[in-house]
N, C-alpha and C positions, 0 to 999 in steps of 0.2 A: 485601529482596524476593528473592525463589527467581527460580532462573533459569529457569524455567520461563513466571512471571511474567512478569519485564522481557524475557524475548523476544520474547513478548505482546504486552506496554506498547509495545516497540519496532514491532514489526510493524503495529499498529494505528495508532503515529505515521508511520510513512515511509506506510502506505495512502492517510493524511489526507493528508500530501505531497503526495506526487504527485498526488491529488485535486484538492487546491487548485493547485496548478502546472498543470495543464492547465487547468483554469478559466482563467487568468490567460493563459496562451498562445492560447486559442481570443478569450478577451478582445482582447488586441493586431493577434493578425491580422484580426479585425473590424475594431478601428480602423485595420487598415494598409488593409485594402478599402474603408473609408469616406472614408480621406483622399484613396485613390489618384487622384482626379480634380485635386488641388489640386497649385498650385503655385511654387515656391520653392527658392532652393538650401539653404536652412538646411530645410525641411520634407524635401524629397528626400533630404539627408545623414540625420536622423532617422529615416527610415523606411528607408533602407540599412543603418543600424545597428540597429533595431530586427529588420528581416528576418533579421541575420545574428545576433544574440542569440537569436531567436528558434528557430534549426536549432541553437543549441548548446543550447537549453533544452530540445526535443523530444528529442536525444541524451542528454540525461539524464537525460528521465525514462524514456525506456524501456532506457536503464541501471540504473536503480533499481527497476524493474519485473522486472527481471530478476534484480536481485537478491534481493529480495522470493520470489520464484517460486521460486529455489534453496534461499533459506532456509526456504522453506517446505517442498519437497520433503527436505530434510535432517531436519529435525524431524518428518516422515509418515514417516522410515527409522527414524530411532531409536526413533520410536514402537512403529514394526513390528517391529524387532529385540528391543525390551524386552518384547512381547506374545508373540513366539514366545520368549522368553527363560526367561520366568515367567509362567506361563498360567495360575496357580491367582489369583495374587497381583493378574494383571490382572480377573479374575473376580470377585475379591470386593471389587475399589476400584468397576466396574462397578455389583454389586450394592448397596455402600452409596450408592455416588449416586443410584442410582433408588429406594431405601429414603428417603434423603432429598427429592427429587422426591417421591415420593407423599405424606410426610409433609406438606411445605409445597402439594402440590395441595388435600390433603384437608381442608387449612382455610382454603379460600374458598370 
């Protein structure tokens, strides 16, 4: 796989990440608001610990979001450095992909 790919592949997996990780965190804090009337020392300890998983879990994912956002911004420079680099060569990868585009438009 070209690294152009799997940084793709990568990028696309940490998205999903984090996606489903906030799901699961808005998840538990629902259930921490649904429990919060009940009571018990083993429920109490539970939702103490769950709270405090909970702020290490939001720290990371917008650690991870941050890092996403950097790598992304790194790969829009290279981008831009290799298009001011070689302007003909980005031009004519340009025009075969929308050569192709239209080909595959123009048969449906």
């Amino acid at each position: 796989m070209p690294a152009a790919a799997k940084a793709k592949h990568n990028d696309a997996a940490k998205e999903k990440l984090v996606a489903d990780f906030k799901t699961v965190v808005a998840d538990a804090e629902e259930l921490l608001k649904l429990t919060a009337d009940q009571a018990g020392d083993k429920l109490t300890d539970v939702r103490a610990r769950l709270g405090d998983r909970l702020v290490i879990a939001k720290q990371r994912i917008e650690d991870a979001e941050h890092a996403l956002i950097e790598q992304t911004r790194k790969v829009a420079h290279a981008t831009d450095d290799y298009v001011h680099a070689h302007p003909w060569q980005s031009v004519g990868v340009a025009a075969g992909v929308a050569f192709l585009l239209g080909l595959l438009s123009g048969r449906r």
